[in-house]
C-alpha positions in Angstrom: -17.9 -9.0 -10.1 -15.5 -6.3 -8.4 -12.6 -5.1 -9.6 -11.5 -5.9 -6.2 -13.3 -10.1 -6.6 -11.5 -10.3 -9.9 -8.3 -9.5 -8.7 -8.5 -12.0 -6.3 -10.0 -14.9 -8.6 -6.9 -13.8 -10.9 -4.8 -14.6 -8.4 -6.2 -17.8 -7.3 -6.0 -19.1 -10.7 -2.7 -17.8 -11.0 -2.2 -20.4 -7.9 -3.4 -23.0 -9.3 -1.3 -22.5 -12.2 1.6 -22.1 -10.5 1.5 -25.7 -8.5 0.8 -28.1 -11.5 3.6 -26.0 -13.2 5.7 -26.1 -10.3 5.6 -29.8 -10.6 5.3 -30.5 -13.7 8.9 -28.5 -13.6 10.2 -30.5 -11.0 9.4 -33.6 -12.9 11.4 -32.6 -16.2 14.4 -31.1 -13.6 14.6 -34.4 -11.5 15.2 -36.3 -15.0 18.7 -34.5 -14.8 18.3 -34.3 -18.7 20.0 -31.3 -19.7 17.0 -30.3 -22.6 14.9 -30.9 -19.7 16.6 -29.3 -16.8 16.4 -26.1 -18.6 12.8 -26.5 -19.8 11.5 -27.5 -16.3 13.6 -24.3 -15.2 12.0 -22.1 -17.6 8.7 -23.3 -16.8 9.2 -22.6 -13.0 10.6 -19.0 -13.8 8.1 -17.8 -16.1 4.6 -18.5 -13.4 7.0 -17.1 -10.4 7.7 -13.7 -12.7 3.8 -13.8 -13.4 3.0 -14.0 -9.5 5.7 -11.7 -8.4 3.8 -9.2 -11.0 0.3 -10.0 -9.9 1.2 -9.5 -6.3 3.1 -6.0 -7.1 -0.9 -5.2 -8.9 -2.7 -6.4 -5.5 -0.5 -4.7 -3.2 -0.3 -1.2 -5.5 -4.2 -1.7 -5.7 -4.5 -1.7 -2.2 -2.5 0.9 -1.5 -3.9 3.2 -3.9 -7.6 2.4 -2.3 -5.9 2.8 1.7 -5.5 6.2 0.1 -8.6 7.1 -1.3 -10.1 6.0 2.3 -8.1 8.3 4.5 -8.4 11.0 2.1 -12.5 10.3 2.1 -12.5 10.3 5.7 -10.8 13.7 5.5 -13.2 14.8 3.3 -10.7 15.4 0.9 -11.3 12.8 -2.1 -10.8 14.6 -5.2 -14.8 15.2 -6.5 -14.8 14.6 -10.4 -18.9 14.2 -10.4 -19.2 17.8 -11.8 -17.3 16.7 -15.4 -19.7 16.3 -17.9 -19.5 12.6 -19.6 -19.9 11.5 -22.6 -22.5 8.7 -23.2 -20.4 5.9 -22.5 -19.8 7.4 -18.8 -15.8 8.6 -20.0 -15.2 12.2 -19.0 -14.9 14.5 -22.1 -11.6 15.1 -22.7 -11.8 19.1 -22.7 -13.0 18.8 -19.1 -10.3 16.1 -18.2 -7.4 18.3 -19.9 -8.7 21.2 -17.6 -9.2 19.3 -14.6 -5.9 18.7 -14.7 -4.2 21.5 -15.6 -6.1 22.6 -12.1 -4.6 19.2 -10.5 -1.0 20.2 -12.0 -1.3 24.0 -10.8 -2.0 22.7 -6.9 0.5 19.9 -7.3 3.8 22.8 -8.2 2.0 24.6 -5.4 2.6 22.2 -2.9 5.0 19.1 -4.1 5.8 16.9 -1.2 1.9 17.2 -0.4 0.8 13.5 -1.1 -2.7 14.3 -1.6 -1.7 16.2 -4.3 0.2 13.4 -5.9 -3.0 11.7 -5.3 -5.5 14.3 -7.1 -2.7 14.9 -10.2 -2.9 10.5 -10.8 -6.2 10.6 -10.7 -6.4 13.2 -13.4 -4.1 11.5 -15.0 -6.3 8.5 -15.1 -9.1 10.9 -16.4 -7.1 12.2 -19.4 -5.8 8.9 -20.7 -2.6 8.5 -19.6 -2.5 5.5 -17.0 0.9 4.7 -17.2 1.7 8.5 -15.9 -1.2 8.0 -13.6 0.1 5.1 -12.4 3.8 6.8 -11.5 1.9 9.3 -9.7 -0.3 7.0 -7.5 2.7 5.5 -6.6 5.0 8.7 -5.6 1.6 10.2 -3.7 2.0 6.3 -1.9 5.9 6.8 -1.2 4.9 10.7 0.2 2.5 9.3 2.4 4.2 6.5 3.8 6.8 9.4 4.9 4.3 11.3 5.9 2.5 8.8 8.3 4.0 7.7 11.5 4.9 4.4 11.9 3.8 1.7 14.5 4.7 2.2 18.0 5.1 6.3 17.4 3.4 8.4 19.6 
């Protein structure tokens, strides 16, 4: 299964879990029992903080991949098959600290350039670093949304 598959059966469980807790929560709130008013409300919070989450993950997910499309049908995706791997399919980690170095070097060279933003997180990603990767991904996403004109433009 998909990365893309999983995060959808993730989120259908997630579902799930969220209407018997939902009522199970609504059952201890209706009681009017103060111990279970604030149970029933803790167990309504926590599932709608877990959804609100998972949906931010879906929506950054596809995102991210409307990105890599446009920049593939530019012809512009950045190309990391020439890193040599290690046998586990990783790239080594002097190639990935190059790489982006290189990313870093056309990133100062043109900032607001979302593609840019785009190559740098996915070196980020290469090197280790996801949560950096993942601030990137979502600054090249906020540079390209600027950069694309909205519905009804001409």
């Amino acid at each position: 299964m998909g990365p893309r598959a999983s995060a959808f059966v993730l989120a259908a469980v997630l579902a799930v879990y969220l209407v018997l807790m939902g009522s199970r929560a609504v059952t201890m709130i209706v009681t009017g029992e103060p111990v279970f008013v604030a149970l029933g409300v803790a167990v309504l919070v926590l599932p709608l903080l877990g959804a609100v989450l998972v949906f931010d993950q879906i929506r950054f997910g596809a995102r991210t991949e409307r990105l890599a499309r446009r920049l593939d049908e530019e012809g512009a995706l950045p190309d990391v098959s020439h890193l040599p791997r290690r046998p586990s399919g990783r790239v080594r980690r002097a190639a990935a600290d190059a790489w982006f170095d290189e990313k870093q070097a056309e990133l100062e060279a043109a900032p607001q350039d979302w593609r840019m933003w785009f190559a740098l997180a996915q070196a980020y990603d290469l090197a280790g670093d996801r949560n950096r990767g993942r601030k990137t991904m979502r600054r090249a996403i906020e540079l390209e949304r600027a950069d694309s004109p909205g519905p009804g433009s001409a």
